[in-house]
C-alpha positions as protocol buffer text, in pm:
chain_id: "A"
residue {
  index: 1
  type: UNK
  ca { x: 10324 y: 9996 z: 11903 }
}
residue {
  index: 2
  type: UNK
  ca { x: 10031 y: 10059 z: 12131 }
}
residue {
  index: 3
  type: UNK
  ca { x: 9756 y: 9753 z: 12205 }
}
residue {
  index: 4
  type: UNK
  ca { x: 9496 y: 9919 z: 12011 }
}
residue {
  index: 5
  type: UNK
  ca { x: 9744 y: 9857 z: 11712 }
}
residue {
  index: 6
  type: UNK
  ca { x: 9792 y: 9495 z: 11818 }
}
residue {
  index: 7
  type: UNK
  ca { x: 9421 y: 9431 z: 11845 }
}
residue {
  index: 8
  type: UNK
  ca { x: 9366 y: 9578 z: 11510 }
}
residue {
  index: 9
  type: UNK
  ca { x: 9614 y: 9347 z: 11349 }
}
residue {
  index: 10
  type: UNK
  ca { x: 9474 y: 9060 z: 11526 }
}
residue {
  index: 11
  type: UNK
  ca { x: 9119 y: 9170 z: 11428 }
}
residue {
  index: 12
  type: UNK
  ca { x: 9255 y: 9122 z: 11102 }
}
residue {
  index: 13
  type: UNK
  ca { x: 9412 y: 8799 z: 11143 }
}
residue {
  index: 14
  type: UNK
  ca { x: 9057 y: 8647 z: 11221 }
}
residue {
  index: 15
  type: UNK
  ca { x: 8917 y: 8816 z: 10938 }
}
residue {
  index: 16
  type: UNK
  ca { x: 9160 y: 8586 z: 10696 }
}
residue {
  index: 17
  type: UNK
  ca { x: 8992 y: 8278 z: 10860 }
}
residue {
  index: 18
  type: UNK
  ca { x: 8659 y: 8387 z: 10874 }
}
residue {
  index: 19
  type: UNK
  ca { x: 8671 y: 8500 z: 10518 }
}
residue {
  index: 20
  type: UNK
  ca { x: 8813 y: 8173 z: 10426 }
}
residue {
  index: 21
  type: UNK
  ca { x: 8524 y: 8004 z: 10630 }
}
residue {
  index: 22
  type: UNK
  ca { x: 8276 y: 8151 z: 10448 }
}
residue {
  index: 23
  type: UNK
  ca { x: 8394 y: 8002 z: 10123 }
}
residue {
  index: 24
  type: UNK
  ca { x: 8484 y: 7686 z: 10290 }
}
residue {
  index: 25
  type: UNK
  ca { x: 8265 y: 7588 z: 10550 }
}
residue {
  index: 26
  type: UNK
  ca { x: 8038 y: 7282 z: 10496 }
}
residue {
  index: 27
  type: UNK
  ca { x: 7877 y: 7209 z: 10830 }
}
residue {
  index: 28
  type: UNK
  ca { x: 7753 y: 7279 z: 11152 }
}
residue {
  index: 29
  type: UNK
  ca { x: 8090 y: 7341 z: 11344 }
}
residue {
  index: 30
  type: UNK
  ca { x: 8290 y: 7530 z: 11035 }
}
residue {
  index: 31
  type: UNK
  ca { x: 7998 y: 7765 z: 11018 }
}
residue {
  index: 32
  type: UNK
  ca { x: 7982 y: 7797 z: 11375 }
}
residue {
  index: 33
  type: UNK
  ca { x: 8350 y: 7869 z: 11398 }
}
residue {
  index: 34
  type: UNK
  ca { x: 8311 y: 8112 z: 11111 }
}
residue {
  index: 35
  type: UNK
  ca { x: 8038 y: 8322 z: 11332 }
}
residue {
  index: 36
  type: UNK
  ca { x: 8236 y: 8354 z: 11598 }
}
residue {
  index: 37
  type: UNK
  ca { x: 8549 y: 8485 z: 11422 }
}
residue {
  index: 38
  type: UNK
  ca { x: 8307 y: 8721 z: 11255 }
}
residue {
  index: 39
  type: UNK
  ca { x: 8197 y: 8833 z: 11617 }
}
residue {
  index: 40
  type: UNK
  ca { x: 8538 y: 8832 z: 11758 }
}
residue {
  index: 41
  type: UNK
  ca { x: 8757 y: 9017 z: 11454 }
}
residue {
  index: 42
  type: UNK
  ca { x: 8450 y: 9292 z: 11430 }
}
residue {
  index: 43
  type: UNK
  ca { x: 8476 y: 9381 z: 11848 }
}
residue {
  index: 44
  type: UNK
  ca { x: 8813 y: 9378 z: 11806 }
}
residue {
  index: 45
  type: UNK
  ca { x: 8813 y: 9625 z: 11538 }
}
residue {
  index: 46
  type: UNK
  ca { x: 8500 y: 9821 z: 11667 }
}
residue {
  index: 47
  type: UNK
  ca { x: 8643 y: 9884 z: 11983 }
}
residue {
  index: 48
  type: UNK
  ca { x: 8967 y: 10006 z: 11837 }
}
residue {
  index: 49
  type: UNK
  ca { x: 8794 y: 10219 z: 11640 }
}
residue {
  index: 50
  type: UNK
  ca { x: 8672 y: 10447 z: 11941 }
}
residue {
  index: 51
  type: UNK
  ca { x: 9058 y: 10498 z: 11981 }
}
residue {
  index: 52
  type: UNK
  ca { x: 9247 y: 10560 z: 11630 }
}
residue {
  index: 53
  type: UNK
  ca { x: 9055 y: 10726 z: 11328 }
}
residue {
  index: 54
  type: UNK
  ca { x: 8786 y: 10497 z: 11196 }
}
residue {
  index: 55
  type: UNK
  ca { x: 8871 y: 10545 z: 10841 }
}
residue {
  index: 56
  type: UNK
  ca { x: 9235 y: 10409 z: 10942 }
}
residue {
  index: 57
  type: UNK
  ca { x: 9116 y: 10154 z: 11148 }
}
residue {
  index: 58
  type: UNK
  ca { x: 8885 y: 10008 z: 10905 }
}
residue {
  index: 59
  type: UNK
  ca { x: 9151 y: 10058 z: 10605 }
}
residue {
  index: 60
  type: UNK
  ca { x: 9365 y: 9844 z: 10761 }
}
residue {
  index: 61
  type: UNK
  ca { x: 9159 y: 9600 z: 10884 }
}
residue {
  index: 62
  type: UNK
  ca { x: 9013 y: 9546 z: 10493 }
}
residue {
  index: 63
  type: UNK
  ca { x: 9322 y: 9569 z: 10372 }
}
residue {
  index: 64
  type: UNK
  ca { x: 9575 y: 9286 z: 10598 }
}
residue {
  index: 65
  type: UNK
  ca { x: 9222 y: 9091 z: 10562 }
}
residue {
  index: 66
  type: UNK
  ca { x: 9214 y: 9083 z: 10214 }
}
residue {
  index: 67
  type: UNK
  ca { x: 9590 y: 9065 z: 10148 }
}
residue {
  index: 68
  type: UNK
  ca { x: 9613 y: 8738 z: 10417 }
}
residue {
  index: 69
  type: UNK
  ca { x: 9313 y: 8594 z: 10225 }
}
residue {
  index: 70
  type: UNK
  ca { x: 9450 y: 8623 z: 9870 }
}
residue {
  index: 71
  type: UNK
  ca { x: 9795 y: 8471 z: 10043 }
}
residue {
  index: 72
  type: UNK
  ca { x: 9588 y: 8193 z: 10231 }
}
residue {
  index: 73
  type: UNK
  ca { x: 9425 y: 8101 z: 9902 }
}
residue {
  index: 74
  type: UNK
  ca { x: 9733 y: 8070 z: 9716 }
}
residue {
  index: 75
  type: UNK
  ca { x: 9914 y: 7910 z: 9970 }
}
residue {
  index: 76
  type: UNK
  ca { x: 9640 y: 7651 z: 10111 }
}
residue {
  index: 77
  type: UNK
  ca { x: 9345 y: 7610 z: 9849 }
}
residue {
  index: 78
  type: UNK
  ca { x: 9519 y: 7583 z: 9538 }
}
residue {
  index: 79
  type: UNK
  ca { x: 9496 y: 7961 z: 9421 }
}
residue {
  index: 80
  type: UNK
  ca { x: 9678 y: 8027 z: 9147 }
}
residue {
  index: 81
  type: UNK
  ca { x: 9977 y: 8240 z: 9191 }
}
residue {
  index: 82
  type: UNK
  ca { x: 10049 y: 8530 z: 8992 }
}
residue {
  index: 83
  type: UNK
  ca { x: 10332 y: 8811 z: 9025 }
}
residue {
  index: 84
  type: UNK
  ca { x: 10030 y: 9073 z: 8920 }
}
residue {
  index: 85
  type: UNK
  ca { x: 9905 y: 8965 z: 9271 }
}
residue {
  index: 86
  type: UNK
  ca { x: 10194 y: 8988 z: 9486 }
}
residue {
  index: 87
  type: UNK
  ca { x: 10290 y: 9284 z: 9378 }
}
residue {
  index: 88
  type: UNK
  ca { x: 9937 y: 9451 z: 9447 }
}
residue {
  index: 89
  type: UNK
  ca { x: 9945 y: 9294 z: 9787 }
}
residue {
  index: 90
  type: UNK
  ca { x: 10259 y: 9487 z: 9841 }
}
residue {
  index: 91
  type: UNK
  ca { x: 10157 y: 9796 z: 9726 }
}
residue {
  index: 92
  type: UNK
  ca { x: 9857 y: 9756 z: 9939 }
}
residue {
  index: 93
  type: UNK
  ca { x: 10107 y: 9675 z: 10229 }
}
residue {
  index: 94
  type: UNK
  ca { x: 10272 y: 9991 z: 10178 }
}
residue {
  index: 95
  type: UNK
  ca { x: 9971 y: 10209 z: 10225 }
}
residue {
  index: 96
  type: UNK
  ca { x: 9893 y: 10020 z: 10542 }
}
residue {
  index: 97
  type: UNK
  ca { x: 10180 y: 10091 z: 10666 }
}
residue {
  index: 98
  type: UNK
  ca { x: 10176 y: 10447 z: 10543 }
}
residue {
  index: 99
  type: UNK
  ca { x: 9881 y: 10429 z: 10768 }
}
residue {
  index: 100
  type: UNK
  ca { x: 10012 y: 10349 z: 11066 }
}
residue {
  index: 101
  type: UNK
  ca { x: 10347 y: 10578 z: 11014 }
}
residue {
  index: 102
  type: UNK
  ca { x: 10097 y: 10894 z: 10994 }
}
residue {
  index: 103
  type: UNK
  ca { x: 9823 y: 10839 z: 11214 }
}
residue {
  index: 104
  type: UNK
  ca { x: 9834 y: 10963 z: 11559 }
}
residue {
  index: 105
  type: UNK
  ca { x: 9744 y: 10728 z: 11843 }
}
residue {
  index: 106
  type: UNK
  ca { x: 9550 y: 10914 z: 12113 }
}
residue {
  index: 107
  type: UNK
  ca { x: 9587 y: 10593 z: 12354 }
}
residue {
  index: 108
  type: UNK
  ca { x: 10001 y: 10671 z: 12284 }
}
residue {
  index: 109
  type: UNK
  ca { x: 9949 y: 11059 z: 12447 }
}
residue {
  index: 110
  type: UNK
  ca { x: 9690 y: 10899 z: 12747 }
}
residue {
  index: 111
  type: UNK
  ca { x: 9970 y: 10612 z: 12772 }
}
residue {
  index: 112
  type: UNK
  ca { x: 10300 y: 10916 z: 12823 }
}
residue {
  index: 113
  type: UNK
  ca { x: 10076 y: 11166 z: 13028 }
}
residue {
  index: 114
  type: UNK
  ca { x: 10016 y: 11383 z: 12730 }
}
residue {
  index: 115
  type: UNK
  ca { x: 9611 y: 11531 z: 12748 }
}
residue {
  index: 116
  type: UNK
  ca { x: 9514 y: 11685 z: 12383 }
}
């Protein structure tokens, strides 16, 4: 797995807690915090964005955000849990995954001395 993958999967890490920040923040620092991870998880996935396809990159960056934050919820705030849920979450899963399995990563060729 190439960086650019690894930054796109921690671009959507942050998303979960700034997502979560928005509906939880109540003060000066939270909704500083909340900024910032906003800043941070949108370079993240802007920048990998001028490597991989930007349909895949932001598909998977909506997607592992939105799957962590329905998981976060249930887990953390009291969300209740539901099978329906999971389930979606998985088959979400799977297509990010399908996404990664078929997309190719021109930073992969650079990395292995292939030019396209």
């Amino acid at each position: 797995m190439s960086k650019n993958w690894i930054k796109l999967f921690v671009a959507a890490f942050l998303e979960v807690f700034w997502v979560i920040g928005l509906a939880h923040a109540y003060d000066f620092w939270t909704w500083t915090a909340t900024v910032i991870l906003i800043i941070l998880s949108n370079y993240l996935m802007i920048t990998v964005a001028q490597v991989l396809p930007a349909g895949t990159v932001y598909a998977v960056f909506v997607g592992l955000g939105a799957g962590g934050t329905v998981i976060a919820e249930i887990i953390f705030f009291g969300e209740p849990f539901k099978w329906e849920k999971i389930f979606l979450i998985a088959v979400l899963l799977s297509g990010v995954i399908g996404l990664k399995l078929v997309t190719d990563d021109k930073s992969d060729k650079i990395e292995k001395g292939v030019r396209s």
